[in-house]
C-alpha positions, 0 to 999 in steps of 0.5 A: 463518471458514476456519481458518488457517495456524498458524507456531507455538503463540503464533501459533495462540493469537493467532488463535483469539484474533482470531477470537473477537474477529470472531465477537463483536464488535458493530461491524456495518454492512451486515452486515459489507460496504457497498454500491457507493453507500457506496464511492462516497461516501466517494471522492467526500467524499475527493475534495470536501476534498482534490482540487484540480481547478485543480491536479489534485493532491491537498491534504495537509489539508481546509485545502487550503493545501499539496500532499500529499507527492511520493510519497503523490500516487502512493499516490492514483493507486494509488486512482484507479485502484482506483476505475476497476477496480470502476465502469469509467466512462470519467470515472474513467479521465480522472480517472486522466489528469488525475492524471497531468497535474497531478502531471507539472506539479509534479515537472518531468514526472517527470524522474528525474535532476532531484534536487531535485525527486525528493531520495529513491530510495523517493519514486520507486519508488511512482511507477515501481510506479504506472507499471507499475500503470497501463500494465497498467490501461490499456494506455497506452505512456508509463506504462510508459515512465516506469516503466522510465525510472525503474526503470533509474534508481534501480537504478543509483543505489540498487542494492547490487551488493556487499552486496545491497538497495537504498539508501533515499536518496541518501546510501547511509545505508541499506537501508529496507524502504520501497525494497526490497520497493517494488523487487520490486513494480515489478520484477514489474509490469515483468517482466509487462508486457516479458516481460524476465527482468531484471527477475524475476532483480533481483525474486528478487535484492532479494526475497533481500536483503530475506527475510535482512536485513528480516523476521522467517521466525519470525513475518513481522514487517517491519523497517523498516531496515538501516544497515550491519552494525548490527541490523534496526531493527524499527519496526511500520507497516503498509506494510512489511508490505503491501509485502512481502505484495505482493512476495511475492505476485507472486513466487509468481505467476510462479514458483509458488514456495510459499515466497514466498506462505508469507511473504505469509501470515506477514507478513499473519497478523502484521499481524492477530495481533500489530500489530492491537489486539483486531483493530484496525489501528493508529492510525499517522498522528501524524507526517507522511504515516504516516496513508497506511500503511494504505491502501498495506497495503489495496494488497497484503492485498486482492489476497492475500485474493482473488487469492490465495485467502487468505478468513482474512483477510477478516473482520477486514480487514472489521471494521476497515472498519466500524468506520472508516466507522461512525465517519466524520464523518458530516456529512462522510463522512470516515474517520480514522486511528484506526478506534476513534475518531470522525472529528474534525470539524476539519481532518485530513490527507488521509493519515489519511482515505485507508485505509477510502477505499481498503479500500472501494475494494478489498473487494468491496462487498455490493450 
């Protein structure tokens, strides 16, 4: 295992911690790594219990009898197109078509001044950051155009021009971590695939906000909120994290900043030392949609594992994903929340079976 960056004493301990936990733990499946057939099966058994064909939409559990939740339909195109990158098949790209076919359908072709469809700023914001991912995935004009439609939209109405950071909601009620580093995801896809140096200095500007106002330059934690001049409110989930690893990422990219991909791996090593359980991500997934946070910090870890050269991490992500597939419903084949524990065999939600989908989709496979 490589050796890692160390922030501070306790964050050095913690990872030597950590990594006597990967080197001896027993959990183990194809030597730590899963085969190409293997990812594809746990797609396909995502896809056999909550996608709806009729309506080429996903299902929120294996009941199949209520659409999953507005933004995380985004989060499942982000798979989609996952699924694309690593087979290439052209089905897999009409896959990607009809997604974005069925979901029109059911949020009035994504017009974005249609407020009753679209009642949160940070709903639209996965969507223009899976706009701008698509374009550049596949060339395709009117994904980038509804990217930038959406963005110019939400910066309008969500944007802080005095104070700094972005609105999660329409009521200005305060600034989450769920829109911000979102913001500078989109911004950054824009920016790459327009050339227009907007979109980097509004990147820069919310990535400032955001680096003073919502994480922790001690430890990389993430706050999930601010309200006015009150203090952070600091709510551990994983999405926050991945989501500024994501942002940060891109900005070192296109600036080659060191700043920024030291945030990245502050915010990952947290995530690893000090949210994880004995190496063990969290459960999340008790409420609502929150078993989809996993999958969205598979979206921004993975990319800072390989594009980034940051190889620390992959153990552990790799235990975390052998552990959930080990205890998957073998008959089946879906993945849980909770990696500790066996899938159960009644109904569950499409969120809390989607991250070890996701991570397989992502991690290079073995064979």
């Amino acid at each position: 295992m490589n050796p890692f960056a160390c922030f501070s004493m306790t964050t050095c301990l913690k990872t030597l911690l950590i990594g006597l936990f990967l080197t001896t733990s027993v959990v183990s499946f194809a030597q730590d790594g899963f085969t190409k057939k293997e990812a594809a099966k746990a797609y396909e058994a995502f896809n056999r219990y909550f996608y709806s064909p009729e309506a080429k939409l996903y299902q929120s559990t294996t009941k199949r009898d209520h659409v999953a939740a507005i933004w995380v339909q985004a989060i499942y195109w982000d798979m989609a197109m996952d699924v694309y990158r690593r087979t290439k098949k052209p089905a897999q790209l009409q896959f990607i078509t009809d997604l974005y076919e069925g979901n029109g359908k059911q949020y009035a072709q994504y017009d974005w001044t249609n407020h009753k469809v679209w009642f949160i700023y940070d709903d639209m914001m996965w969507w223009i950051m899976a706009f701008a991912r698509a374009h550049e995935l596949t060339g395709n004009p009117t994904y980038l155009q509804k990217s930038i439609e959406g963005f110019n939209h939400v910066w309008e109405g969500s944007y802080d021009p005095v104070n700094g950071g972005m609105f999660w909601d329409f009521k200005h009620s305060g600034k989450n971590a769920c829109i911000n580093y979102p913001t500078v995801i989109a911004a950054m896809r824009l920016y790459k695939s327009t050339g227009d140096t907007t979109y980097l200095a509004k990147a820069k500007q919310v990535y400032a906000w955001s680096r003073n106002n919502l994480f922790n330059k001690d430890n990389g934690r993430v706050a999930d909120h601010k309200i006015g001049n009150n203090r952070p409110g600091y709510e551990d989930y994983t999405y926050n994290q991945g989501t500024c690893i994501g942002a940060a990422s891109l900005l070192y990219k296109a600036t080659n900043d060191i700043t920024y991909l030291n945030d990245a791996k502050l915010a990952a090593t947290y995530t690893m030392t000090t949210m994880s359980k004995d190496g063990v991500l969290p459960a999340e997934g008790d409420f609502n949609e929150q078993g989809i946070l996993k999958a969205i910090l598979a979206q921004y870890l993975v990319p800072l594992i390989y594009e980034y050269g940051q190889t620390q991490y992959l153990p552990w992500i790799k235990k975390n994903v052998a552990l959930g597939w080990t205890n998957r419903d073998k008959q089946r084949d879906l993945t849980y929340r909770n990696y500790n524990v066996p899938c159960p065999t009644g109904d569950i939600q499409s969120y809390e079976a989607s991250s070890v989908v996701m991570l397989m989709q992502l991690l290079k496979p073995i064979k």
